[in-house]
C-alpha positions, -999 to +999 in steps of 0.1 A: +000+000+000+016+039-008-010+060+014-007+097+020+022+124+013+040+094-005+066+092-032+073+054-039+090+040-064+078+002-073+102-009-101+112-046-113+086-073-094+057-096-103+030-087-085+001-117-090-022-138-067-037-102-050-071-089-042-051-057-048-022-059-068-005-021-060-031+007-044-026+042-045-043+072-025-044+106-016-014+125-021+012+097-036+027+104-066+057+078-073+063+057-101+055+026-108+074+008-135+092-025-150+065-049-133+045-077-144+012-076-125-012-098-136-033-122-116-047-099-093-085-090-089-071-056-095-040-050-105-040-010-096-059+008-074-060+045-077-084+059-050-089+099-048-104+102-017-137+113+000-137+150+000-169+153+017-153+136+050-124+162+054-122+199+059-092+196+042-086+197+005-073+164-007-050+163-033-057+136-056-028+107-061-009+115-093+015+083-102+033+078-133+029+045-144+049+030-175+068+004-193+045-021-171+029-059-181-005-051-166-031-078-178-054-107-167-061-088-135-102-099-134-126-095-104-156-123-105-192-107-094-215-117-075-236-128-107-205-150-112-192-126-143-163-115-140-149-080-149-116-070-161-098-046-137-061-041-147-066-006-131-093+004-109-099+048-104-123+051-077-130+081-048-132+119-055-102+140-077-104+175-079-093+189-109-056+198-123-061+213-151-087+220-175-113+209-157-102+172-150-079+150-137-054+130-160-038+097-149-004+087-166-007+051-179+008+057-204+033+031-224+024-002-206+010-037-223-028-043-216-029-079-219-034-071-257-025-052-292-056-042-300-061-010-292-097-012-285-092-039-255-073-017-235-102+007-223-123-023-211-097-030-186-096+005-170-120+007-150-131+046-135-159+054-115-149+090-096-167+119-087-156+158-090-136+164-116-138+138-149-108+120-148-092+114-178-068+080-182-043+087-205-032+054-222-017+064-254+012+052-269+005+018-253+028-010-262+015-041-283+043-064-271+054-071-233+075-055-215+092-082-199+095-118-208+083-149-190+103-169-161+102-202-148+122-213-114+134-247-110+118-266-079+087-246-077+051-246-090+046-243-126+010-227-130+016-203-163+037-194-184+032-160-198+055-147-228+080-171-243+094-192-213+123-221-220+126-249-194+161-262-186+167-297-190+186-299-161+163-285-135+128-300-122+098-285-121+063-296-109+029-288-134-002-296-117-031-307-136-039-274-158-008-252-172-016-222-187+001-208-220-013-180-235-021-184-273+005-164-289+035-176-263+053-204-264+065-231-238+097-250-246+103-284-230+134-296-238+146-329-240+159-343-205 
């Protein structure tokens, strides 16, 4: 969690298996960049606040976040449907500058190259000032690349990932590859 007056800097992990994969409030700024997170019911949370419980002015949280893998972050409903929520802007923002709030996402993989997919996984629902996610220049390849380590469990395997022939690994009963990506088992 990065809570108030914050300046964080969240660089090189794999972030997965999280109700909330990184959250963000009031204040924070940091950045937030070189990380897979994926697996999450959200992967970011973004959360401006609830002016009407201060007397204070809240200043919204204004991260930069780049040159991440964000995808397959999904939240399952009540209704059992699930929804996708790489990034989740919630809470009151007051506005920067003409008249709304911009969010800096921009240059990170969605999950996707299609550039139509990547709204439907930024979620915003804010009051106060419209807030505007910027997203362009997103990248249609992945940032990083996939990784497998010996001796542990095998679940997915997400970009091109190369076992050794030398090492062990254990698969359960379902092993995920995305289509597109490719998992080498080599002789051994």
């Amino acid at each position: 969690h990065d809570y108030n007056y914050s300046d964080p800097t969240i660089s090189g992990n794999t972030i997965r298996n999280n109700e909330v994969g990184i959250e963000q409030r009031w204040r924070t700024r940091g950045v937030i960049e070189g990380n897979e997170i994926y697996g999450n019911e959200v992967g970011i949370e973004i959360y401006g606040g609830d002016l009407r419980s201060t007397s204070i002015a809240i200043e919204p949280p204004d991260p930069s976040i780049q040159n991440n893998d964000i995808f397959d972050n999904f939240r399952i409903l009540e209704s059992g449907y699930f929804m996708r929520a790489n990034v989740l802007i919630h809470g009151e923002f007051n506005a920067t500058r003409n008249g709304h709030h911009r969010i800096d996402l921009r240059s990170n993989w969605w999950g996707s190259a299609n550039p139509a997919d990547v709204p439907d996984t930024i979620l915003v629902d804010s009051i106060g000032a419209e807030v505007l996610p910027d997203y362009q220049g997103f990248l249609d390849n992945r940032v990083g690349a996939g990784v497998a380590v010996p001796g542990q469990f095998l679940l997915s395997a997400y970009g091109d990932v190369t076992l050794s022939g030398d090492e062990t690994y254990t698969i359960p009963d379902t092993l995920l590859v995305r289509s597109g990506d490719t998992l080498t088992v080599p002789d051994g």
